[in-house]
C-alpha positions as CSV (number, residue, x, y, z in Angstrom):
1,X,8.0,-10.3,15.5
2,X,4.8,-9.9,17.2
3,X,1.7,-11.4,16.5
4,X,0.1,-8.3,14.6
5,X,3.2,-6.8,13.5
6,X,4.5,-7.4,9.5
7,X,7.5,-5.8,10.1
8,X,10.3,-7.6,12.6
9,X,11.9,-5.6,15.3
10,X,15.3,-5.5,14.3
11,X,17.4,-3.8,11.9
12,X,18.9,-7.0,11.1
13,X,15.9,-8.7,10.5
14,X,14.5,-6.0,8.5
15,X,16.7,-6.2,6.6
16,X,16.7,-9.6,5.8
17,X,12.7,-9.3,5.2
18,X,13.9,-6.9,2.4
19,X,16.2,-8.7,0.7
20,X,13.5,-11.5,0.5
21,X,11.2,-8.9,-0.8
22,X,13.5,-7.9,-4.1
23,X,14.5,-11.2,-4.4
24,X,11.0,-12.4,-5.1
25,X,9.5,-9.8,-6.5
26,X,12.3,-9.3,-8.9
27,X,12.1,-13.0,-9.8
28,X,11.4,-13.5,-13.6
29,X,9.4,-16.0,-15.2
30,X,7.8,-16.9,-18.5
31,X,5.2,-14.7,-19.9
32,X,1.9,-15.7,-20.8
33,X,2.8,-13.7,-24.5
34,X,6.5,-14.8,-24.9
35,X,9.7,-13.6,-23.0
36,X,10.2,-13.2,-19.4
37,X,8.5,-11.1,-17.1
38,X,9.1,-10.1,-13.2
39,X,7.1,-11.5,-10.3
40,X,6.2,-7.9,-9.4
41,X,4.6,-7.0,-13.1
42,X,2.7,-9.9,-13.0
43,X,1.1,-9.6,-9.9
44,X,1.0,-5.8,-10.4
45,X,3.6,-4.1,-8.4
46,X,5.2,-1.3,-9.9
47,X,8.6,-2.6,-10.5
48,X,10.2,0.5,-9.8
49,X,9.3,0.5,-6.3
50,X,10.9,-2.5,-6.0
51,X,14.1,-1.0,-7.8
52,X,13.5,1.1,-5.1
53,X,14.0,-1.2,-2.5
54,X,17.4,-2.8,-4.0
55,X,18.6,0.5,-3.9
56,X,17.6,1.1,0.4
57,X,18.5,-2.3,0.5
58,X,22.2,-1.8,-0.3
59,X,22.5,1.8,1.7
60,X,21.2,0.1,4.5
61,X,23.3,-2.4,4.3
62,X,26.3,-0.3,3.7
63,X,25.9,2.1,7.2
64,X,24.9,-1.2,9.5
65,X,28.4,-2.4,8.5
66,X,29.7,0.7,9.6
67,X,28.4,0.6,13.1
68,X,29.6,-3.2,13.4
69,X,33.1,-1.5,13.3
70,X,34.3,0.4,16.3
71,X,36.3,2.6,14.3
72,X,33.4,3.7,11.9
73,X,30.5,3.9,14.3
74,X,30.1,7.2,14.9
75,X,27.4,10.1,15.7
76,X,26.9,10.9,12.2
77,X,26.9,7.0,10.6
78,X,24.5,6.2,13.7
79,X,22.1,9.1,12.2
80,X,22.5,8.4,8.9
81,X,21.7,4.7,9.7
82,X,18.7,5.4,11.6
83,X,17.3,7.7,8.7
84,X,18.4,4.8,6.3
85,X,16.1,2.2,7.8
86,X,13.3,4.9,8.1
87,X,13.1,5.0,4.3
88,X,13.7,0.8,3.9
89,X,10.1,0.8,6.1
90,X,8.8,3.6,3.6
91,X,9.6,1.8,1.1
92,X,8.5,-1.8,2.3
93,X,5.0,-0.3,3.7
94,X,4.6,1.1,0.1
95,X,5.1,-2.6,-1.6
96,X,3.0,-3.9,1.0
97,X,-0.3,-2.6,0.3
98,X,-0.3,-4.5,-3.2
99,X,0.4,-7.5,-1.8
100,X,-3.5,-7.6,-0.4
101,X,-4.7,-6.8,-4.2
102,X,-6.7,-9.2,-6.0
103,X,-4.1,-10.0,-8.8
104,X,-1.3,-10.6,-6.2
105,X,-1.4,-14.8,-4.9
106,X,-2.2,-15.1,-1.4
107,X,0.8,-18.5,-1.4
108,X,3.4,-16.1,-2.0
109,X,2.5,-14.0,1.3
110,X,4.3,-16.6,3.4
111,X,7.5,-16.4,1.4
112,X,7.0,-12.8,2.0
113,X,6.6,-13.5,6.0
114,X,3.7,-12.0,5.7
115,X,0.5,-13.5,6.7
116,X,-2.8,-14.7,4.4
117,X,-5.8,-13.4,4.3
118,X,-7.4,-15.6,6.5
119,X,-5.5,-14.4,9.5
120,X,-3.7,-11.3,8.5
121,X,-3.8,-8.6,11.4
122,X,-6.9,-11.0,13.2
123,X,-9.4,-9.2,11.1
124,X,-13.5,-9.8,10.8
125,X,-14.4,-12.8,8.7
126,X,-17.6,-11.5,8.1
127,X,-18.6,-9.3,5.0
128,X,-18.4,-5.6,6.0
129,X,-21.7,-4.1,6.6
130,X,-20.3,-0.5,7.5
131,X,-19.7,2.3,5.2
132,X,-16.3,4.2,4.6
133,X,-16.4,8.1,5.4
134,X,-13.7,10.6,4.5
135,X,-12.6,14.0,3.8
136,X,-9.9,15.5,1.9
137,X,-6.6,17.2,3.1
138,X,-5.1,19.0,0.1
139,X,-1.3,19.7,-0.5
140,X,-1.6,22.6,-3.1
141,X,2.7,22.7,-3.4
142,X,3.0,18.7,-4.0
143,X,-0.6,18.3,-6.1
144,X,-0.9,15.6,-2.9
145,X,-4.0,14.6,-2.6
146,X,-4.6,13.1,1.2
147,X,-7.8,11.6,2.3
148,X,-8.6,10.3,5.7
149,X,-11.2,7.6,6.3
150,X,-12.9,5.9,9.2
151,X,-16.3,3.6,9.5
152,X,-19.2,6.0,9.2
153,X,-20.3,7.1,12.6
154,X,-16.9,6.5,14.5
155,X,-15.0,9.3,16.2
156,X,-11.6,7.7,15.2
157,X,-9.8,7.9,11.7
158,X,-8.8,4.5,10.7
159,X,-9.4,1.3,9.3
160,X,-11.1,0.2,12.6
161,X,-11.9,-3.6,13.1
162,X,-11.4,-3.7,8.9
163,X,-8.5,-5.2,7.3
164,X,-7.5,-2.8,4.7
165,X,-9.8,-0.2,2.4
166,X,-10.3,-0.4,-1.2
167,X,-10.2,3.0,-3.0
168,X,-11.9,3.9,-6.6
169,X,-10.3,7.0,-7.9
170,X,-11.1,8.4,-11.1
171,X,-9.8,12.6,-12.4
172,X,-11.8,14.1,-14.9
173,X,-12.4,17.5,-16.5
174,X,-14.1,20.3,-14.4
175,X,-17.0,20.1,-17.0
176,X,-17.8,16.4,-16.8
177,X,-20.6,14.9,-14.5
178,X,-19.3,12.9,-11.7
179,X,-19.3,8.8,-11.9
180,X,-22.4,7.1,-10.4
181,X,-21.5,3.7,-10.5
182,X,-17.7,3.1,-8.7
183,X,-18.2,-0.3,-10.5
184,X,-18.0,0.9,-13.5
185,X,-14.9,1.0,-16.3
186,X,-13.1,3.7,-15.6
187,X,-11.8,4.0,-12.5
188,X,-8.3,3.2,-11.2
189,X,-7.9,1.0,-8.4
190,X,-5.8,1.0,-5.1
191,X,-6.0,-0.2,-1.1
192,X,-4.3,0.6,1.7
193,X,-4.3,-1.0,5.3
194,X,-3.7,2.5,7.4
195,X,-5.4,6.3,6.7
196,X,-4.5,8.3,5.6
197,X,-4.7,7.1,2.0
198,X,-2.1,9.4,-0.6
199,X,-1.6,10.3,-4.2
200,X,0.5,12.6,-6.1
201,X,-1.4,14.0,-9.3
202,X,0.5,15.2,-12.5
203,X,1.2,18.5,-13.2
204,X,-1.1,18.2,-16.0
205,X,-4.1,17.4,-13.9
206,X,-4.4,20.5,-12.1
207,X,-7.7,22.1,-12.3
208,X,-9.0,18.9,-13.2
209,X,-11.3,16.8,-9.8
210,X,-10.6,13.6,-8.4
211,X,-13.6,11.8,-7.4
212,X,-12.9,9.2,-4.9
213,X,-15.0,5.7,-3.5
214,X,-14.3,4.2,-0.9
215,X,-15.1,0.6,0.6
216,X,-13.8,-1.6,3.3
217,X,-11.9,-5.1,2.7
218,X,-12.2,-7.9,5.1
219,X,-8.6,-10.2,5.4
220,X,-10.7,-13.6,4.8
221,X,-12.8,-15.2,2.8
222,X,-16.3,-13.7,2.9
223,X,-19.4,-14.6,1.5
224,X,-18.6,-12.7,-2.0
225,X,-15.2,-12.9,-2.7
226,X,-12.5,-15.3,-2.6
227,X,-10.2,-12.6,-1.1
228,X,-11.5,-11.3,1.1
229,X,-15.5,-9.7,1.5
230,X,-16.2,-6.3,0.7
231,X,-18.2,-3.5,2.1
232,X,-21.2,-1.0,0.5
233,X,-19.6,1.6,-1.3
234,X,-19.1,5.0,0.0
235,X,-20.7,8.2,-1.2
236,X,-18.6,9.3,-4.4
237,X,-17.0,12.5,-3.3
238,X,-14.5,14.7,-5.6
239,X,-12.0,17.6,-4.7
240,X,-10.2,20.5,-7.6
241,X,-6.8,19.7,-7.9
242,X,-4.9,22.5,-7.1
């Protein structure tokens, strides 16, 4: 694996890094309430992305054993194999992003073979300065709501020399004012390391605007957080859901 990649090279190895994945994530402890609860509720991934993952794991599984044997590898279990591990990197790039959230422990990121904040991706140590800007692409079929992002000013779409960007996104009637304060209660929280950022809105939010913040996330400590510093917020822009 190289020194920027979080993903290894081989199928074999991906694999592996998978398995890893469930196996932790789907680890259950004590509760702070009573009972047992998984490693990925507490540290807030959605656990059925990680059921998710179990099930890739074990197709993936199934078609590389297939093309270990002479008399199975064929065409077709070749191309189903590729398309197998295509989704087992969907899927793992989807877990991924939380593990860079604030409620997820940076210790566990090695047992992930991923690396801490302090050196993930070789990332600015400094507290952003820049802004976020970004526009909206709209899926009318899907309700998918895409937005693009780059540091104001730049000519390229991307997280630039930033480890990751942390999104406020908040839907709300047509007839109610926008949010003026992204730090406010309210809003529902996400991050992702590569634009463009995605959501899928309900059926039952159509008509309805998503307003959207944006801010960028340094990979090491900065001067005002633990995790990582952030960035000025962005302008607070909204979009109709179709």
């Amino acid at each position: 694996m190289s020194g920027k990649s979080w993903l290894p090279g081989k199928r074999e190895d991906q694999l592996s890094m998978a398995k890893v994945w469930f196996t932790v994530l789907a680890e259950t402890n004590p509760a702070p309430g009573g009972g047992d609860q998984t490693n990925a509720f507490a540290w807030g991934v959605p656990e059925t992305l990680v059921m998710e993952l179990n099930t890739q794991i074990s197709a993936c599984a199934e078609l590389l054993a297939k093309l270990a044997d002479p008399e199975t590898s064929t065409k077709v279990s070749r191309s189903k194999c590729k398309t197998a591990f295509t989704q087992l990197k969907k899927k793992m790039r989807a877990l991924r992003k939380y593990f860079y959230l604030d409620a997820f422990p940076e210790a566990e990121l090695v047992r992930l073979g991923q690396l801490p904040y302090n050196t993930s991706g070789g990332a600015s140590i400094a507290d952003p300065t820049d802004h976020v800007e970004f526009e909206f692409i709209i899926d009318p079929i899907g309700r998918k709501i895409i937005v693009r992002f780059r540091i104001l000013g730049s000519k390229r779409w991307g997280k630039g020399r930033y480890h990751s960007v942390e999104i406020r996104y908040w839907i709300l009637p047509l007839d109610e004012s926008a949010p003026v304060d992204a730090d406010a209660p309210g809003w529902q929280s996400d991050t992702d390391t590569a634009s463009p950022w995605e959501t899928t809105c309900k059926g039952e939010d159509a008509g309805k605007r998503i307003w959207v913040a944006m801010r960028w996330k340094n990979a090491s400590t900065g001067e005002s957080n633990q995790q990582g510093g952030r960035g000025p917020w962005s302008e607070i822009k909204g979009v109709v859901i179709p």
